[in-house]
C-alpha positions, 0 to 999 in steps of 0.5 A: 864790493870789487870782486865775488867774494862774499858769494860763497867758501869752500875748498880745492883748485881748478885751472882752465887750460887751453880748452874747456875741461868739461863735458860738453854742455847742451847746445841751443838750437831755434828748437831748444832754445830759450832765445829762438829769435836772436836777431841774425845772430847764430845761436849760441850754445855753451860758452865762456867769455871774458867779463874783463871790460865791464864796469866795476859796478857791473861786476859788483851787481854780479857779486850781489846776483850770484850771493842771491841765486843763480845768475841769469844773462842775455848772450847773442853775438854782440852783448852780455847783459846780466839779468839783475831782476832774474834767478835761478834757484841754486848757489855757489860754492868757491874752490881754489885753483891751481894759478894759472897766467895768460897774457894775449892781444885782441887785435881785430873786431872779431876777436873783440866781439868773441871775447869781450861781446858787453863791448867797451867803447874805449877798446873797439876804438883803439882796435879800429884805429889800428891798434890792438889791446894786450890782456893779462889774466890770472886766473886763483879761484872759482865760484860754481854752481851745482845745477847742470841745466836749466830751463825759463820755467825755473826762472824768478823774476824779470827774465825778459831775453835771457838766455843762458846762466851763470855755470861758474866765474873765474876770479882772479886779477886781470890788466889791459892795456893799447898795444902794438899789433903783433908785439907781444908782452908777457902778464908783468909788462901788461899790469905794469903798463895799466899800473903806471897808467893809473888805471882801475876796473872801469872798462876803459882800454887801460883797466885793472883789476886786482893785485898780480902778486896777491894771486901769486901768493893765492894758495890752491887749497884756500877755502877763499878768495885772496885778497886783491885777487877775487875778480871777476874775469870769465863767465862758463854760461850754459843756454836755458833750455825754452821748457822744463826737461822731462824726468828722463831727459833730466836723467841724462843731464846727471847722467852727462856728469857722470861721464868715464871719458868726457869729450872737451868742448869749444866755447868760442862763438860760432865762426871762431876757435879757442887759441890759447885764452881767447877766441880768434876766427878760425883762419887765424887759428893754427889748429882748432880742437876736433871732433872727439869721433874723427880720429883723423882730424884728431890727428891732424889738430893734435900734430898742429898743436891743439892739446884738446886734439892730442887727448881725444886721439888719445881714446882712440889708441885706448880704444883700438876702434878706427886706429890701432890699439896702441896704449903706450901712444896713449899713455904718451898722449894723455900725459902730454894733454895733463901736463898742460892743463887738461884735467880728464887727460890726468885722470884717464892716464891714472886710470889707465895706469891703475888698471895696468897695475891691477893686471900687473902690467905695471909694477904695484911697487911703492914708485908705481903708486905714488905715479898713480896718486900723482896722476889722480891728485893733479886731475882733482887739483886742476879742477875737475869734480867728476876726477874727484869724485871717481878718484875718492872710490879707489880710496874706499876700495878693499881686495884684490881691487885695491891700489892705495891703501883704504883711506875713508878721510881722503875719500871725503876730502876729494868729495868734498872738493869735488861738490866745491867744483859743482860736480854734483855726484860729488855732493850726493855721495858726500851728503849721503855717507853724511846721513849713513855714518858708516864711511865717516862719522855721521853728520846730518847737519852738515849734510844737509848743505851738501844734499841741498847742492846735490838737490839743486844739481839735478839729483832728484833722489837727493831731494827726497832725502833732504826733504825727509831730514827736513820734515822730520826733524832728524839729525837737523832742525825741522822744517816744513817749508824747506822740506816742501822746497826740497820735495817739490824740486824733487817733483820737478825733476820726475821723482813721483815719490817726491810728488807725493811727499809734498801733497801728503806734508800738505794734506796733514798740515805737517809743519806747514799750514794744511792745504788740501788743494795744494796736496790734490795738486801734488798727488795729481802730478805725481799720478800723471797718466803716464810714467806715475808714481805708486805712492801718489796714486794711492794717495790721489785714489785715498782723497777720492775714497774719502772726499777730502776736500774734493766730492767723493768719487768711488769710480775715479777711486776705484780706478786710480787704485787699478793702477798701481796694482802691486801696492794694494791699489788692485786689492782696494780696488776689487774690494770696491767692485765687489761690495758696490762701495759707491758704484755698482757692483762688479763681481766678474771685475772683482774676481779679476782684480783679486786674481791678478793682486795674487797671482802677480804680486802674491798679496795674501790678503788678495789671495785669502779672497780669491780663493772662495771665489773660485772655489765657487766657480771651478772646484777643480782649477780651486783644488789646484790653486790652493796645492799650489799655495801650499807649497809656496807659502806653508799658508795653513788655511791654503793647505786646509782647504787643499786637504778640504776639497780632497787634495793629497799631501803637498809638499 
């Protein structure tokens, strides 16, 4: 195996413009990262480089990772190693992508250790003696995963110095071949100085990889890679953080991917700047992406050329906050930014085209939709999931809020090539109209690959979901270990409800073997002391009531069940105080748990047995809560003692 391609099969096109086209992702930091001491070099945050001077059994090994798990790497500013021994739980799925073609010159160490940090011998020689090396790539397909971030605690394996994983790779073909410094060759030149040279995948200053005519032919919507065009040529890593992201932090992940107006973010190492397809030091860069907040600097960049520039000046003319508000000057930009590639700038100006149709601005004319479908259509084919994902709601929209007319088969193809880019809202939304069936015919088989990919991206409410299908067995074959799988992730994410899954799954033996220490620790962790979940302190309370597998212990019972008062837990729990069941009895505690199970969440059996008791202390203040329970409710046995103890007609 040459390339990646056995590594997955899906559908849609995706483009990596000039910068990155994504929301920017985590950064590392001596804090956060899983690499704090990294031998001088700066940390490093998310980036992209180039693979194009591994060997090819390198590359293979990739393809065999990647097939398996989640590809894991040591990055610093000088190496790339791939992490054969160590994964990360998730998969790949491929889109194809609009061909894009780039042909550049490293010319000096630092672009090479920028670009291409595995370091092959043959290049930095040539570069040091004076020379330069030309590059040619052409980028058809993509391999991503859902799984936004990730930590060392959820890694297997031998994970000795990792420090980020594999996001996506972009396939493809690529040639590089010694040049002259400053002479510029176009892509054609550079794979026919490596053809004729005899040149193949080996690393060397001449290599090649793949066909430059067989990406040519590649089709966008393939739903696989191209014969002699699935190369491996760019890594997107994202930095491992060094612990498991709490339940909220976790949240603004997803959150993160959700984004209306994601900033573009630079991948280049620290020290250099993204120019056209590599990363060069930034005093040979003529404009650098800026910061999306200055809207100087934004204009600035913008006017020297940098495209990222234009669509981050852009929202500031939406936006009206620090420039005058100026839409057609965004309109402007934003279309100047789609044109050369840069997805979300396709989707802002289709969105902001679609509201001015909605006001009639625009004319809401036949010419005006096929703009706006245009738009929209071009952002999801460039390789955005998110564009995919918010375009396939107008096409679900009925009313005065719809544009295009309601297509329910064109909304589930943009989700489905929005899952494909590894854009895991995309999957969720997909996967859950699977299980519904009401937007598209239901399919529960089918979707439980797609809520699997939603799971492994962070969407904790997906994993419970898929663990339910799995564990009963509805709509798709049953499986207690998978199920467990998918509800134990769902813990791991802060999804208490998914805690509670697992123990109970265990504590009945449910398709797997019966573990009553493995339920007591699932409910455990889904009834922390802080940020609990109802369901797994009730049953966590059950196992100390009942002594199941663990001695019996009234007290802790008791109170666990105070906990979760408005599930039943402060009922059970005055039920306990006030009998004495294995601890001493308690009536003023009782009388308490009773009145707040009524009062605050309208539990009748709590309020069944709180009314004799205070019928018992205070006839009056009794008299009172009975009129009121009364009108309420209409509870015949609250009216009757109303009338009992001399009230008056309520109503």
């Amino acid at each position: 195996m040459v390339g990646l391609s056995l590594a997955a099969a899906a559908c849609g096109p995706g483009l990596e413009p000039e910068v990155v086209v994504h929301a920017p992702r985590p950064t590392s930091s001596p804090a956060a990262s899983a690499n704090e001491s990294s031998g001088g070099c700066p940390p490093i945050g998310h980036a992209e480089p180039l693979i194009v001077d591994w060997l090819t059994t390198r590359r293979s090994d990739l393809g065999l990772v990647m097939k398996e798990g989640v590809a894991v790497v040591s990055y610093d500013c000088s190496t790339l190693q791939l992490l054969t021994q160590c994964k990360l739980p998730g998969a790949y799925s491929y889109a194809g992508v609009a061909r894009k073609e780039d042909a550049f010159q490293l010319a000096n160490p630092a672009e090479m250790q920028a670009n291409v940090p595995f370091g092959a011998t043959a290049m930095s020689t040539a570069i040091e003696g004076g020379g330069a090396i030309d590059v040619a790539l052409v980028t058809s397909g993509k391999l991503s995963t859902t799984l936004a971030a990730a930590s060392m605690d959820d890694a297997a394996g031998s994970c000795t110095g990792a420090t980020h994983f594999v996001r996506s790779a972009h396939l493809g073909a690529f040639a590089t071949a010694p040049g002259s410094r400053g002479a510029a060759r176009t892509v054609d030149q550079i794979f026919a100085a490596a053809a004729a040279a005899g040149a193949s995948g080996q690393g060397g200053a001449t290599s090649k990889e793949g066909e430059l005519e067989a990406c040519r032919s590649a089709k966008p919507d393939a739903k696989a890679p191209a014969e002699r065009c699935q190369g491996p040529l760019r890594l997107e890593l994202v930095p491992l953080l060094a612990r498991r992201p709490a339940a909220g932090e976790q949240g603004a992940t997803v959150q993160a991917e959700e984004e209306e107006h994601p900033s573009l973010s630079d991948p280049c190492p620290h020290g250099t700047a993204r120019s056209g397809a590599k990363c060069s030091p930034r005093a040979l860069v003529p404009a650098h992406l800026c910061d999306p907040d200055d809207s100087r600097a934004c204009t600035a960049e913008c006017d020297k050329g940098d495209i990222g520039s234009c669509y981050h000046l852009a929202y500031h003319y939406l936006s009206g906050k620090d420039l005058p508000r100026d839409d057609a000057r965004a309109a402007s930009l934003f279309e100047k930014a789609c044109d050369a590639g840069v997805p979300q700038a396709c989707h802002a100006r289709a969105k902001q085209h679609m509201r001015d149709i909605l006001s009639n601005k625009a004319p809401a004319d036949a010419a005006g939709r096929a703009k706006l479908r245009e738009l929209s259509d071009k952002a999801c084919q460039l390789g955005d999931g998110w564009a995919c994902w918010s375009v396939a709601g107008w096409y679900l929209r009925e009313g005065t809020q719809a544009v295009f007319p309601k297509d329910p088969a064109r909304a589930i193809a943009l989700l489905r090539r929005g899952c494909d880019l590894g854009h895991g809202p995309s999957c969720s939304s997909l996967g859950n109209m699977l299980v519904d069936g009401k937007v598209v015919a239901k399919d529960v088989a089918t979707a439980v690959g797609v809520l699997h990919r939603a799971c492994d991206g962070g969407r904790a409410e997906d994993c419970m979901l898929l663990g339910d299908i799995l564990r009963k067995g509805q709509g798709a074959p049953k499986d207690g270990a998978k199920a467990i799988a998918a509800y134990e992730h769902g813990c791991n994410l802060g999804e208490m409800r998914a805690c509670n899954a697992v123990g109970s799954v265990y504590a009945e033996g449910d398709g797997v073997p019966r573990d009553v220490a493995k339920a007591y620790a699932a409910f455990a962790k889904g009834c922390p002391e802080k940020g609990f979940g109802a369901e797994a302190c009730m049953s966590l309370a059950a196992m100390y009531e009942k002594g199941t597998g663990i001695p019996r212990d009234m007290a802790r019972a008791a109170a666990l069940y105070e906990r979760v008062c408005g599930t039943g837990g402060c009922l059970r729990a005055a039920e306990i105080w006030q009998r004495g069941e294995g601890v001493p009895a308690d009536p003023a505690r009782a009388f308490s748990l009773y009145e707040k199970a009524c009062v605050q969440w309208s539990e009748k059996r709590a309020c069944d047995a709180f009314g004799p008791l205070l019928e018992a202390k205070d006839k009056e203040r009794a008299r009172t809560f009975y009129a009121d329970q009364c009108s309420r409710t209409q509870d015949k046995a609250a009216c009757a003692s109303h009338k009992r103890l001399g009230g008056g007609a309520t109503r």
